[in-house]
N, C-alpha and C positions, 0 to 999 in steps of 0.2 A: 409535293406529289400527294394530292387527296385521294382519298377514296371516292369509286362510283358511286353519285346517285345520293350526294350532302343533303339534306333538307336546308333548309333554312332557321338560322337563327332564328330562337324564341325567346329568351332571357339576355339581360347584363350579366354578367360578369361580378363576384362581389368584392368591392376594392372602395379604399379608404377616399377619400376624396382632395389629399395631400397632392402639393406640385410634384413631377416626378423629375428623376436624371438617371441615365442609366447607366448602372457600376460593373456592368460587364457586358460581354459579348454572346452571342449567340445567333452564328451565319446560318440561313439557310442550309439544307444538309448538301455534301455535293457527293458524285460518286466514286464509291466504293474503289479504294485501288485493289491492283491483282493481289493475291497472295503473297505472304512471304516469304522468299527463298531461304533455304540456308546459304549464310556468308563464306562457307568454308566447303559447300559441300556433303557427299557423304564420309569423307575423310576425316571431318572435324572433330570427330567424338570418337577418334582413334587417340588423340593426346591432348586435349582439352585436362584441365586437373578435375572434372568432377565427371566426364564421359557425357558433356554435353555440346550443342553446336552453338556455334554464336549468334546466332538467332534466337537462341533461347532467351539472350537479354536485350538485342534489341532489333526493331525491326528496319527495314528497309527505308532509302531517302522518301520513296512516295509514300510509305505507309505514316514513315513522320510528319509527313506535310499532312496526312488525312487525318493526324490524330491531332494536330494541334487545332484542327477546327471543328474536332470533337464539343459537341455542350457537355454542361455541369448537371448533371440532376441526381442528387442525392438521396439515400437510403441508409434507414437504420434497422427496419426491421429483416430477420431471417438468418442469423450469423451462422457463419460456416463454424461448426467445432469436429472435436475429432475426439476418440475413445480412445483412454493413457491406459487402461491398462495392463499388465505385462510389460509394458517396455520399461528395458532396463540399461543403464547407466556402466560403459565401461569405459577403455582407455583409446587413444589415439585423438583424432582432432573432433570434427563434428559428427563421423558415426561413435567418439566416445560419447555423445549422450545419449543414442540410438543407437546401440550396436546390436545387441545380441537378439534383438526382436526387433528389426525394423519399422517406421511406421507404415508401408505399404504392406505388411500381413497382419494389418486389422481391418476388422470389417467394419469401415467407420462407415458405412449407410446404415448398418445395424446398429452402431451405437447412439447415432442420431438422432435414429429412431425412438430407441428406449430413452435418451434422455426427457425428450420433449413431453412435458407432462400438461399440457394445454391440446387439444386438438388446432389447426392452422386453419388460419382464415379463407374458405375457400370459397372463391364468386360464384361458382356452382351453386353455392348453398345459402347467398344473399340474392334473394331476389329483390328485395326494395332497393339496396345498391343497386344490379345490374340497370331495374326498369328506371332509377333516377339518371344513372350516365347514360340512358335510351332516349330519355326525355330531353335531356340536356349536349344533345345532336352529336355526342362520341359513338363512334364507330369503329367499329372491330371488334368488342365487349363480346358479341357471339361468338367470336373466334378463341378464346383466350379465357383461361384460368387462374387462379391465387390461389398459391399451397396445390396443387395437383399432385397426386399420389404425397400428400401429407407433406411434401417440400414448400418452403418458402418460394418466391419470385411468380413471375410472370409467365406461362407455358403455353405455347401452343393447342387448344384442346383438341384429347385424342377420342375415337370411339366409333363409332359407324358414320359414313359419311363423310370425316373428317379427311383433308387433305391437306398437299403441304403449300408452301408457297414458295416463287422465286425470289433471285437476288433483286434488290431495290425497290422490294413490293412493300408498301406502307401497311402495316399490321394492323396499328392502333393512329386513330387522328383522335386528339383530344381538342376541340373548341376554347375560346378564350371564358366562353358562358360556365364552362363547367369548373374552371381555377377558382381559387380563393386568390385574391392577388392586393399587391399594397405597392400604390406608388415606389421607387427606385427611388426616389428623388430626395423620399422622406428621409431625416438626419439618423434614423437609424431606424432602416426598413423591416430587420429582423424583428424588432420589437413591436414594430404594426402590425406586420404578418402575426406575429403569435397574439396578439392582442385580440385580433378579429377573429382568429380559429375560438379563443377563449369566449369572446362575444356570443360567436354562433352556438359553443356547447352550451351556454349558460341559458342558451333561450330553449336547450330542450326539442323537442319535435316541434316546435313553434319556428324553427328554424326552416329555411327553405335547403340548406345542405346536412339538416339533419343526417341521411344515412350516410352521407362522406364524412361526417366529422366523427361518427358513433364506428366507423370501420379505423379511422385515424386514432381513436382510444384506445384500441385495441392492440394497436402495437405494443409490439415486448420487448422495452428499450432497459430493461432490468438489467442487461450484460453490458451498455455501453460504459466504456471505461470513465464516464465522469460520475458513473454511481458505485464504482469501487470504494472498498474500503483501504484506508491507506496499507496495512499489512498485504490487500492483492497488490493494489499499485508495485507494492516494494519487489513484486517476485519479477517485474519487468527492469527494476536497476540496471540490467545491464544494455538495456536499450537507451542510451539517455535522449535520443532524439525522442524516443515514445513519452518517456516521464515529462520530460518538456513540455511536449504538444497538447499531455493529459493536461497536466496543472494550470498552463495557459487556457485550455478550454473552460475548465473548471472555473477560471475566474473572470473570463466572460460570460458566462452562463448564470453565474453568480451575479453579475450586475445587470443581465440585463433580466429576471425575473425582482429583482428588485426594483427594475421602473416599473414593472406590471405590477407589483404592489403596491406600488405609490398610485398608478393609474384607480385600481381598483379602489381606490379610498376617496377617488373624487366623489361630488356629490351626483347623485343621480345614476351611479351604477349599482344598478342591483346583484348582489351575489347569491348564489343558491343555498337556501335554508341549511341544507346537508352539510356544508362545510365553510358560511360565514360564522366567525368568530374561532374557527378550528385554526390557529395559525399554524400546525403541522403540518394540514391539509392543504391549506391555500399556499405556503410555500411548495409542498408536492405539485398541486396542479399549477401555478408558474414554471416550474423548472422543467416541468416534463411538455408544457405549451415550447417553450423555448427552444430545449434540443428538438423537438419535432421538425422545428422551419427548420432549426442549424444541420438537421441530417436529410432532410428529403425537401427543403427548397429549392426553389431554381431563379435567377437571375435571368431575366428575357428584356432584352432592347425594343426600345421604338419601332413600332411594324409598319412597314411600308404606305400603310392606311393613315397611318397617324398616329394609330394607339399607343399611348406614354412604353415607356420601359416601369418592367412591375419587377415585385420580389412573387414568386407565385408559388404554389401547391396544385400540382397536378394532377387528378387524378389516373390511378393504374401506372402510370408513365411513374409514378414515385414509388410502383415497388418493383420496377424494375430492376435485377441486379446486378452488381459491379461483375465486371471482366476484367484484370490487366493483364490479360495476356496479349497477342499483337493481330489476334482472330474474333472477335468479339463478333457474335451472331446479328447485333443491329447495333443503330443508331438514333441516336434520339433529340431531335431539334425542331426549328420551326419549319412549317410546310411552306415552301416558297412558291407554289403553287397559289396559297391562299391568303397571300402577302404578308407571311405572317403571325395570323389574327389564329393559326391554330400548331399546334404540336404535334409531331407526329413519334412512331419507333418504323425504323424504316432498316430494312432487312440485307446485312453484308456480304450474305451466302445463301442457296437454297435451305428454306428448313422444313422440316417434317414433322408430321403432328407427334405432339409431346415433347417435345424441344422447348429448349428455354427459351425466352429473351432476354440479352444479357449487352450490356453494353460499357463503357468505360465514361466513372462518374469524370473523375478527371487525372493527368498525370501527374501524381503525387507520390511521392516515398511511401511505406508501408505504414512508418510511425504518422506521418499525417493520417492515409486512411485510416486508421485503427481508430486515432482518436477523435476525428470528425464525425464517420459514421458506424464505429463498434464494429467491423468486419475484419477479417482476417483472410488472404487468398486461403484455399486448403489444398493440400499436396501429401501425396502421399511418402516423400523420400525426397532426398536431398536435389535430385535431378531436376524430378517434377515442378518443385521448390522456385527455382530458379527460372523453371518456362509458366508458370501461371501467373506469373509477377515481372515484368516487364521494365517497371520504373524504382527499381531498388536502390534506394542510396542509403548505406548505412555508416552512420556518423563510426571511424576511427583515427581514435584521441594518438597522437604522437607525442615523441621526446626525444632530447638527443643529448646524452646526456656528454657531462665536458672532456670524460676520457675517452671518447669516440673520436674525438679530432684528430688527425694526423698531421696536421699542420706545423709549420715551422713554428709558430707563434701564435700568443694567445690575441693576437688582435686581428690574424687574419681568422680566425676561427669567430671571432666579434663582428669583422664584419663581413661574411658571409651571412649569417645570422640575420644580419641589418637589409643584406640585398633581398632573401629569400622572402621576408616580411614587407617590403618596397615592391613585390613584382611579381608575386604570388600570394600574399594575405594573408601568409601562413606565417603565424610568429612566434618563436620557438625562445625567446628570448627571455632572462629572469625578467619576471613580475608582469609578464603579458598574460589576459585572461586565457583560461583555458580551452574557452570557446574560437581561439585563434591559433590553438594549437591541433586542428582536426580535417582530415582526410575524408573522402566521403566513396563510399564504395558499392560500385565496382569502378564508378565514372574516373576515379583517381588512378586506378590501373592502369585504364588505356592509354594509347599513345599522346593524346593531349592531357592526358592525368599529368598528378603533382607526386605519386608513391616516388615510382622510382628513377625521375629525372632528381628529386630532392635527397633523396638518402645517397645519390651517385653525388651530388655537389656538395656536399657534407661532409662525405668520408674521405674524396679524392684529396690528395695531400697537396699545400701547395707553400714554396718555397720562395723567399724572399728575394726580388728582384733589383737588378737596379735599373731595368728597363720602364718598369710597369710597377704603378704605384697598387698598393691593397687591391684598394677600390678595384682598379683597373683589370687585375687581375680574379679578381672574385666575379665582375662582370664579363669577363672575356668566357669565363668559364660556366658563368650560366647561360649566358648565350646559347654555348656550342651544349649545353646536355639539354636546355629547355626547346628548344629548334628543333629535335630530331622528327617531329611528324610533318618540318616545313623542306625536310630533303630526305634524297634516300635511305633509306637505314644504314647504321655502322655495321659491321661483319661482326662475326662473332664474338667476342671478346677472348680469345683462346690462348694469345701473348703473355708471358707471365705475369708482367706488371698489371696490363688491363685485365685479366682470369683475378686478380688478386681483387683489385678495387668491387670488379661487379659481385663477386662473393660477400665482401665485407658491406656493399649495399643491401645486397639482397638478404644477408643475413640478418641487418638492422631491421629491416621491414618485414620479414620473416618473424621477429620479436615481437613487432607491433601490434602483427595480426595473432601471434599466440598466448600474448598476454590478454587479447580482448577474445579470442576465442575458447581464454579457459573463464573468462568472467561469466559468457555465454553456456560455456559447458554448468560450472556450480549454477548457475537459474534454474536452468534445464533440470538439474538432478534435485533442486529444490521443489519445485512445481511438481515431479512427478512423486516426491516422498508427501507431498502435502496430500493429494490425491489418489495413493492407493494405502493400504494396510503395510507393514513392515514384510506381510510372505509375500507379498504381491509385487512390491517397488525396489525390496533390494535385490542387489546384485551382488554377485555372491563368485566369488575366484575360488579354483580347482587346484588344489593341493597335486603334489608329485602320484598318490594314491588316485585321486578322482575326487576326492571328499570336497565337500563346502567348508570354506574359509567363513567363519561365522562375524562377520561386520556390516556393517550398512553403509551407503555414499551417505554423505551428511554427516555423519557420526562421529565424534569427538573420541581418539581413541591414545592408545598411549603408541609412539613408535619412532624407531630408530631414523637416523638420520644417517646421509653419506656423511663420513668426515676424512679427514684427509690422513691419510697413513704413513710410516715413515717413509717412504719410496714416492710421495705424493699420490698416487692413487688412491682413490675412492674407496673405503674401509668402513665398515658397519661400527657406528657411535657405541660406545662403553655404556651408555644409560638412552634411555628413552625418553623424549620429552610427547607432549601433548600435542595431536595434529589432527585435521580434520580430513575424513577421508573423501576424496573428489572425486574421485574414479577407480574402477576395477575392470582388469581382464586379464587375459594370456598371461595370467601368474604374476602379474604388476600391478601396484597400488599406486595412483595417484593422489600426494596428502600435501596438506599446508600446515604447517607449525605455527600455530596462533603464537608464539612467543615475539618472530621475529616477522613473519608473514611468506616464509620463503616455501616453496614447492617445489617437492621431492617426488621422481617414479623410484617406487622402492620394490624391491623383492615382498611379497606376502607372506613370507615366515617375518618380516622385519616389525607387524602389527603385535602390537599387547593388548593386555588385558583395558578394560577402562580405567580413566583415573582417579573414582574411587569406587573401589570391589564392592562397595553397598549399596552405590547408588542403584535403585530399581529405574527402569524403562517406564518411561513415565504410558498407559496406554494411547492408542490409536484411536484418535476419535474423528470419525471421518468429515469432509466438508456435508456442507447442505449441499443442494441440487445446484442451487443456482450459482453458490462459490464454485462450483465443481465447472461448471461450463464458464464462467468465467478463467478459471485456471487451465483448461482447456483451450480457451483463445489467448492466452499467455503461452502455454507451450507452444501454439503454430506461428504464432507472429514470430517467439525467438528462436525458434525449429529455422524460419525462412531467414532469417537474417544471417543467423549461425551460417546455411547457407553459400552464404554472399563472402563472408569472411575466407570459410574454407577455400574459395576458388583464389584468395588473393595468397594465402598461407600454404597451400599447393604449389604454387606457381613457383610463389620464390622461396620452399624448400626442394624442390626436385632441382633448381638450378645451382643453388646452394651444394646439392649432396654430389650432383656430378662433377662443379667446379673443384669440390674437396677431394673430390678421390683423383681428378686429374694434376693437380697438385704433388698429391701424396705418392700416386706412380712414378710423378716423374724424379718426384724427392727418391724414391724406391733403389728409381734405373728400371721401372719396370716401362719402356718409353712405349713398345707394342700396346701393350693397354692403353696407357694414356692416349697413343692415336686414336683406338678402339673409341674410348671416352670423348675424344674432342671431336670425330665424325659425330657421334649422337647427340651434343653439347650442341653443334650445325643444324642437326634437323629440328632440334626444339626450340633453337633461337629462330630461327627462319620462321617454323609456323606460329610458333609467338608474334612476331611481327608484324606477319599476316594478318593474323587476329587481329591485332590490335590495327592497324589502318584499317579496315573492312566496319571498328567500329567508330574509324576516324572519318570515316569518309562520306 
């Protein structure tokens, strides 16, 4: 779909003169499906565990068929951060790293603001850019701004005269003349691409894309995480998809600025006086040529004309910004109008002047996007979290360990173990890698998930047959709990034996996610002590009086531990040992005992003094600007993931605490209750259920 009234080509296009092959895809745009429903209703976020609807993670069959034929076009500059400070660190699950000052009562547009210590590149105010994409038959450039009211992306421009446009109206057509492009074909096309952006800088205004490549230097790729220092890296450990994805990047970026040094030494390339023989400088300008194509290239196939498949650099269309939500305001691919040969952003909704253009680079986990293009969705709260991010899968590590089995014997507990690994890929077995012991979430939740069809085939107990050999019996029985999204659902599990079993699943998996949810909680309380001053980042618990409890989260302190009393109950330790304090609130301290590594919620009279009365607090020495906003996009990425966790840590302790109490009434003789309990046990399994086929279907 072009715009009215094209002129005609006047230039090629600049590209290497390498055979091409094309290493991806990219169909003409098609249209726009309807909106997306909620799957549940307005009822859904009446018992959802975080008060969201299930739309919020994923959207409809047609909108998934519209997104998988979504393009790829990448961005690095513009990163979403947020302003930390005042938020503070208390107890429970994911509002204990955000409790008592939520992040939706900051004014992160203000804090944005003040961080940004550069003015934004705005096309309003490059006129040799706009009149070169004029020259070079892109269209729409009058319609649309960069950095508008001081924001990063691509904007509708507002002002007298401005108006808006409809659904499927092509915004911007970019021409193949105006790309930087490098054969597909070539054996390693990212390293062309960055080759020939380098080319063109080094010739200077001698260059014919002079002002596109002197607007592409300008990017502020400062925060993308492959220029972290290892100490920021470490404050994301609890991500380990993220640290993976980083250091993998890292070390292709590393190599392949390294063929561009080798390039550069051939004979006859000349390098600019400024910074030949600087080798700081010339590995700076490789690495930063490099991530450039790695965040804002795009992959374009064969055009219906003929033209090869390129790796390209687009202009405008490359600072478009990402959306994962399941509403993205355009799209962005080839015009099949013009077979091809041009690019278009083409419009999913009516927009109005000053609106973004926003589209989805591609669907990938958050630790992928993070570390491809330095972005972060931003949300203001745990809810938000969850609906601006769509494609969330966050890696959680399992175990199960050998006195969890109820099994008659330790070989049908062996081979279980052996099935679960054979038919799910999950291998929970001594001396299997770690990387085989991991759930991925929220996808592992739902009804075709592996959470808790696996933790029900693990714990259910099974006794020696002389019908049915092991095997026979471990397979009969992952059958029937792996199947359940290929028949009705089971009823509720309300029977004592089966009330027993799903408790003790759901309890396992309830662990899972709160032992990876307190790793998330200590980052979180790390990131935010890194980032503000000690009056500012601690949290601070209320004595019986109203007074401050004088500690810090982080803080290395001396304190009592539960120990076991003669009657067996939980009895405050005779001595204090050394613990690190994790959390505070409602008069609870959350602490870990560096001695053995175990975590205690303690009463806060239970805290002492430090463990030694002399040591002085070493002072507060606050980050630089740009650690700071990097630490910044470290607290949202594990703010959103944290997220993700909670909704699985919710689920299966609200089931958990209703099973235990209908247990314990009936243990009681209190049977009234217990009915009370197993009617509301009914309605949560039921719209569980729900959920979960709506996200099976």
């Amino acid at each position: 779909m072009a715009l009215a009234g094209a002129p005609p080509a006047v230039s090629a296009p600049l590209c290497s003169d390498r055979p091409a092959n094309c290493r991806g895809s990219t169909e003409p745009l098609a249209t726009p499906a309807a909106p997306v429903r909620p799957l549940l209703g307005a009822s859904a976020s009446a018992w959802l565990p975080v008060g969201i609807a299930a739309a919020a993670f994923r959207p409809s069959g047609a909108a998934r068929r519209r997104w998988r034929r979504r393009k790829v076009l990448r961005r690095a500059a513009g990163f979403n951060v947020v302003e930390l400070e005042g938020v503070t660190v208390g107890p429970g699950v994911l509002n204990a790293a955000v409790k008592s000052k939520p992040l939706g009562t900051l004014d992160r547009a203000a804090a944005r603001a003040a961080s940004d210590e550069e003015d934004p590149i705005i096309l309003g105010e490059e006129p040799m850019l706009r009149r070169w994409l004029t020259a070079r038959n892109c269209e729409g450039v009058d319609c649309v701004d960069i950095g508008a009211n001081g924001k990063p992306g691509v904007w509708l421009r507002a002002g007298p005269g401005s108006v808006g446009v409809s659904r499927d109206s092509a915004v911007l057509r970019i021409p193949r003349e105006a790309w930087i492009c490098t054969p597909a074909e070539a054996a390693l096309p990212e390293v062309e691409l960055a080759w020939l952006v380098l080319s063109e800088r080094w010739l200077g205004d001698a260059s014919s894309y002079a002002p596109y490549i002197d607007y592409l230097w300008r990017t502020d790729l400062s925060t993308h995480p492959v220029f972290w220092e290892d100490s920021e890296l470490a404050w994301l450990s609890a991500s380990v998809e993220t640290v993976e994805e980083v250091m993998e990047l890292r070390d292709v970026i590393s190599a392949r600025a390294k063929l561009l040094a080798q390039r550069a030494d051939e004979p006859g390339v000349v390098v600019p006086p400024q910074i030949a023989g600087n080798k700081e400088a010339m590995e700076a300008e490789f690495r930063f040529a490099t991530l450039l194509v790695e965040a804002r290239g795009i992959e374009v196939p064969e055009s219906a004309d003929g033209d090869p498949a390129v790796m390209a650099l687009v202009p405008l269309l490359d600072s478009v910004a990402h959306d994962s939500s399941a509403e993205p305001s355009c799209e962005v691919g080839h015009d099949d109008a013009e077979n091809g040969t041009a690019m278009i952003a083409k419009t999913c909704r009516p927009l109005q002047p000053g609106e973004e253009l926003r589209h989805c680079f591609e669907e990938v986990s958050l630790a992928k996007l993070f570390a491809r293009y330095g972005i972060v969705p931003e949300a203001n709260d745990q809810e938000e979290a969850l609906k601006v991010f769509t494609h969330h899968a966050v890696i959680l590590p399992v175990n199960f360990p050998a006195e969890y089995f109820q099994d008659a014997t330790l070989s049908l507990a062996a081979t279980k173990l052996e099935v679960l690994a054979e038919n799910t890929g999950l291998d929970l077995r001594e001396g299997a890698s770690k990387a085989a012991a991991r759930l991925s979430l929220p996808e592992d939740l739902y009804m075709r998930g592996r959470m808790l069809p696996m933790a029900r085939f693990l714990s259910t107990a099974l006794k020696k047959s002389a019908e049915q050999s092991e095997v026979e019996q471990c397979e009969a029985l992952f059958q029937r709990l792996f199947s359940g999204h290929l028949r009705e659902p089971d009823p509720a599990p309300t029977a004592g034996a089966d009330l027993c079993v799903e408790v003790v699943a759901r309890a396992i998996a309830f662990e899972w996610c709160e032992r990876l949810l307190g790793r998330y909680r200590k980052a979180l309380g790390v990131v935010l002590a890194a980032t503000a001053p000690p009056e500012e980042s601690e949290q601070r618990a209320k004595d019986s009086r109203g007074n401050d409890v004088p500690f810090v989260v982080g803080e290395v302190r001396l304190a009592h531990f539960k120990a076991k009393g003669p009657d067996g109950s939980r009895v405050k330790s005779r001595k204090p040992q050394e613990a690190r304090v994790l959390a505070i609130g409602d008069g609870r301290v959350t602490v870990q005992f560096l001695s053995n590594g175990l975590r205690h919620q303690i009463p806060e009279d239970w805290i002492q003094g430090r463990p030694d009365p002399e040591e002085q607090e070493s002072p507060f020495e606050p980050l630089s600007s740009l650690a700071t906003a990097r630490a910044r996009l470290a607290f949202e990425l594990l703010y959103a993931e944290a997220a993700v966790i909670e909704l699985a840590y919710r689920m299966t302790q609200d089931f958990v605490k209703l099973g235990n109490a209908i247990m314990q009434d009936r243990t009681q003789g209190d049977f009234q209750r217990a009915s009370d309990e197993v009617n509301e046990l009914r309605i949560f399994w039921e719209k569980e259920q729900e959920w979960m086929r709506q996200f099976d279907s």
